[in-house]
Each structure stands twice: as C-alpha cells, then as structure tokens.
N, C-alpha and C positions, 0 to 999 in steps of 0.2 A: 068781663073776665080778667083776673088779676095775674099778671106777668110772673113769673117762677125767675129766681134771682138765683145764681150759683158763682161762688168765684175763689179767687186761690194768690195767693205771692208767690213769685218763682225766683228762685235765685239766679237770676240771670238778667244781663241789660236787653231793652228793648227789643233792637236790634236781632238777636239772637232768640229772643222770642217771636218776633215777627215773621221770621224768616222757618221756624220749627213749625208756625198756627201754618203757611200759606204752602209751602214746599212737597210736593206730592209727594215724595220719597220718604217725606217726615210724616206727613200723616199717614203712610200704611205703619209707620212704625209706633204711635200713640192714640190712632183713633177706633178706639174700644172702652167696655168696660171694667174688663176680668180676663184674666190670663186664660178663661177657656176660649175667647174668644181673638179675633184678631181681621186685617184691616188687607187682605189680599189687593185690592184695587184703588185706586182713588184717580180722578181729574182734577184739576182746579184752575180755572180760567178767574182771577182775581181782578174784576174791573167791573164796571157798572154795566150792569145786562150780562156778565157774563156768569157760566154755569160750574158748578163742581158736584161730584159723585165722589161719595165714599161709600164702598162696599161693607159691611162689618157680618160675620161669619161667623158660626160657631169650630171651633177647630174639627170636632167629629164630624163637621158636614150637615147635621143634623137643621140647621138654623140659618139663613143670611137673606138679608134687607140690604138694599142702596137707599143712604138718607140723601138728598141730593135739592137741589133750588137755586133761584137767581139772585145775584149779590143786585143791592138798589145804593148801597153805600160804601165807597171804598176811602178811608181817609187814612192814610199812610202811618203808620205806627203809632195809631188813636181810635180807628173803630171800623169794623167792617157789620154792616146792618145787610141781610138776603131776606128772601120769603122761601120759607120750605114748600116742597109739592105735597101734596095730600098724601099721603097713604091711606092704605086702604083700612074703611070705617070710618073716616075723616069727612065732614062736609066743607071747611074751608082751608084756606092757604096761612100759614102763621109766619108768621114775623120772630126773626132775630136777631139781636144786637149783642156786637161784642167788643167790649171796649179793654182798651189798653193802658195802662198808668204807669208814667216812670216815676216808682218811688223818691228815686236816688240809690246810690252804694250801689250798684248792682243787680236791684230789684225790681221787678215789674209783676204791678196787679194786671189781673186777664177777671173781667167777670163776663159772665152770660144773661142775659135777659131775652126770653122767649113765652111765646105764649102756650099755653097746655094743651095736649091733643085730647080728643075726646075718650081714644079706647083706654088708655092706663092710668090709675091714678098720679095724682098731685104730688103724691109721697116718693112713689116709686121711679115719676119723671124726672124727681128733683136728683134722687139718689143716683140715677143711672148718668145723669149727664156731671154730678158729680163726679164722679168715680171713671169717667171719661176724663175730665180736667183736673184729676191727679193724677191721672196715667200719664197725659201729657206734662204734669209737673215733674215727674220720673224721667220721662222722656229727654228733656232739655238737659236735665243736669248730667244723665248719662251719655249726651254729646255735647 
C-alpha cells in the first residue's frame, strides 16, 4: 500500500512552527478541516511512547471523532513519526511521519506522510488532511 504525501511552506521559522504542530492550546486552535468544524479537546504527551488525543467536532454537534496514537519518533524540529489506533472499520494500526524543513528566510516545510485507512477513499484522505495543514498554515501566521 502506497503512503499519501501532503505538505505546505509556512511563513514562519521553525521554531514557531514547532512549538504551533506540538502545543495543546494550538491544536484546538488549527486541528480541523473547515470552519464548520473545530478542535474542542486535545492532549499531547510529545516523547517516545508517549500519547495525544485530538478531538475534531462538527460545530452543530452533529459529528466528532478523537484521532489519537503513540508517537515511536520524536526528533526535535525535524520529524515526529506515531502509529494511529484503529478506528472503527479499520483492521490495522498506520503509521505517520511528519517532517519538518528550514527552508531559510523564515520559512519552514511541514509534510505528511501516512498510510491510508481502509473506510474513505485515497482522494478524500488526501483532501481532508490537506485542508487540516492549511488551516494550520492560517493558524501560524495569525499568531
């Protein structure tokens, strides 16, 4: 099965990205995909074995999932790699890697690389987790 690639340049140094991807306070504030939706809860324990929960909600109430899993890779402003827990319809555990690049001038690449779950398409995985990592590209710039 071939890995889904998504990624983005954000106008901001490292730093100030790294600290927006891992900071709980910052992911209720960018971890979604559309303004009907939004990020009521989050944990984030950032170390090797350790766990994070993000809640994501539909604002009517109507909707919400915790995507949540154990980081296996922590390497300080270059790549944090976890395995997601199944949800439901799922038969395995997937793997994601997130890496980080200082451009220079003040810009840092974020891509994603993850493996695809079995219930929604290819198309619509790629689109939703995109539209996550320019929310968070919104995010940074507006603090």
């Amino acid at each position: 099965m071939k890995k889904i690639h998504v990624e983005t340049n954000i106008p901001a140094d490292i730093k100030k990205v790294w600290h927006h991807w891992n900071t709980t306070e910052s992911i209720k504030g960018w971890a979604f995909a559309s303004d009907t939706w939004e990020c009521p809860y989050a944990e984030n324990d950032l170390r090797v074995g350790g766990r994070f929960v993000t809640r994501m909600s539909a604002k009517d109430g109507s909707e919400s999932f915790d995507f949540t899993g154990t980081y296996t890779e922590v390497v300080e402003y270059k790549r944090i790699s976890y395995i997601m827990d199944k949800a439901d319809g799922e038969h395995q555990h997937r793997e994601c890697t997130v890496i980080f690049t200082d451009l220079g001038n003040g810009t840092t690449k974020v891509e994603e690389e993850f493996y695809p779950e079995e219930v929604n398409s290819e198309e619509m995985q790629k689109a939703g987790w995109t539209a996550i990592l320019e929310n968070f590209k919104k995010f940074v710039a507006r603090n």
